[in-house]
C-alpha positions as CSV (number, residue, x, y, z in Angstrom):
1,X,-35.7,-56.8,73.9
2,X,-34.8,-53.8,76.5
3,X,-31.8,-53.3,73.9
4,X,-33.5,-52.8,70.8
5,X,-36.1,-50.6,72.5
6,X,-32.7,-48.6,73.8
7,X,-31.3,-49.1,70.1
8,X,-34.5,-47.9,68.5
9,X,-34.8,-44.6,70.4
10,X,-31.2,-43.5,69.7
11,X,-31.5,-44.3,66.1
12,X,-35.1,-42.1,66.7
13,X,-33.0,-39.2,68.8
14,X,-30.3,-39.4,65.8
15,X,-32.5,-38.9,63.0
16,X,-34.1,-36.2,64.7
17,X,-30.7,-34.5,65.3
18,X,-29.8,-35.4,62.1
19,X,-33.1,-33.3,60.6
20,X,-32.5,-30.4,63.0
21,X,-29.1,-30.2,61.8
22,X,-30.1,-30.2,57.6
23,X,-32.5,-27.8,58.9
24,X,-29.8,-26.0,60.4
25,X,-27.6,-26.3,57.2
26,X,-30.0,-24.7,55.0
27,X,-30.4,-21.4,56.9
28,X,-26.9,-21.3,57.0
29,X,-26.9,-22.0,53.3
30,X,-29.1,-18.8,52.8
31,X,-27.8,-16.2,55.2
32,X,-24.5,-16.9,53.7
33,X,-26.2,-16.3,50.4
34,X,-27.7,-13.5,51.4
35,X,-24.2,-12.0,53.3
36,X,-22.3,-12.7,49.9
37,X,-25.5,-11.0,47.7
38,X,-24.7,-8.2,50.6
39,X,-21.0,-8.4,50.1
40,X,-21.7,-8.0,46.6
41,X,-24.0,-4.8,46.6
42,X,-21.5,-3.2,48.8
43,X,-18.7,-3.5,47.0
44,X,-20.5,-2.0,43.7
45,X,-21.7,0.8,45.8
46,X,-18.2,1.3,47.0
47,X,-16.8,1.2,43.1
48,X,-19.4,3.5,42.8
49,X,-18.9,6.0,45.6
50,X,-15.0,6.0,44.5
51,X,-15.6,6.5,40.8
52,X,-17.9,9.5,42.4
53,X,-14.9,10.5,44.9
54,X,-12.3,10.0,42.1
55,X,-14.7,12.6,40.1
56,X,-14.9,14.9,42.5
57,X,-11.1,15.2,43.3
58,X,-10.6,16.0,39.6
59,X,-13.2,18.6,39.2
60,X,-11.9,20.0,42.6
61,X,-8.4,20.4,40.6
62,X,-9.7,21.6,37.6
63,X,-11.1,24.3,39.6
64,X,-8.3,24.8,42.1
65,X,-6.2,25.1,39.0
66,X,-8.1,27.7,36.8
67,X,-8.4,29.8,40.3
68,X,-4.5,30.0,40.5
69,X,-4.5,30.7,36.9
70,X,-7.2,33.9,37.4
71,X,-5.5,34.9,40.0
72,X,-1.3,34.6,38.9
73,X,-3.4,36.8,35.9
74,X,-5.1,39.2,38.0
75,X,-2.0,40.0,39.9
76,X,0.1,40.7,36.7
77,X,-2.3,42.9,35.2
78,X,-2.3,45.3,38.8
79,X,0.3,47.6,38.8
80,X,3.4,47.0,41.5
81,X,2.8,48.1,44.7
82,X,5.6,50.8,45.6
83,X,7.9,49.1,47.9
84,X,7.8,46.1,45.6
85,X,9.4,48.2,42.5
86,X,12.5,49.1,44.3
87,X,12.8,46.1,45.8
């Protein structure tokens, strides 16, 4: 009788571990649903603040472009410095 009683709380001490561990299981379930939603998020913000980079690089082109342009047009409407003209 002493070895069901012994049988009977280690089938008791199982089930228990066995709950703790579903429990367990199912936050483990979520916070790994909630790190891939996460994962998720941040890569769109990252697509997002590279289109915006990529963007920005352009327009800083654009712009770095016409300036050299202004300028290369400035510089051949000014008359020759004096040194330069018998060079």
């Amino acid at each position: 009788m002493e070895k069901f009683d012994l049988l009977a709380q280690r089938i008791d001490s199982l089930i228990q571990e066995l709950n703790r561990l579903r429990e367990e299981n199912h936050h483990l379930r979520e916070e790994g649903k909630r790190l891939r939603e996460d994962l998720e998020l941040g890569q769109m913000a990252s697509e997002e603040l590279q289109e915006k980079l990529n963007a920005e690089v352009s327009v800083r082109t654009e712009a770095a472009s016409r300036v050299d342009a202004l300028i290369s047009r400035i510089q051949s409407a000014l008359p020759m410095p004096e040194n330069q003209q018998n060079g």
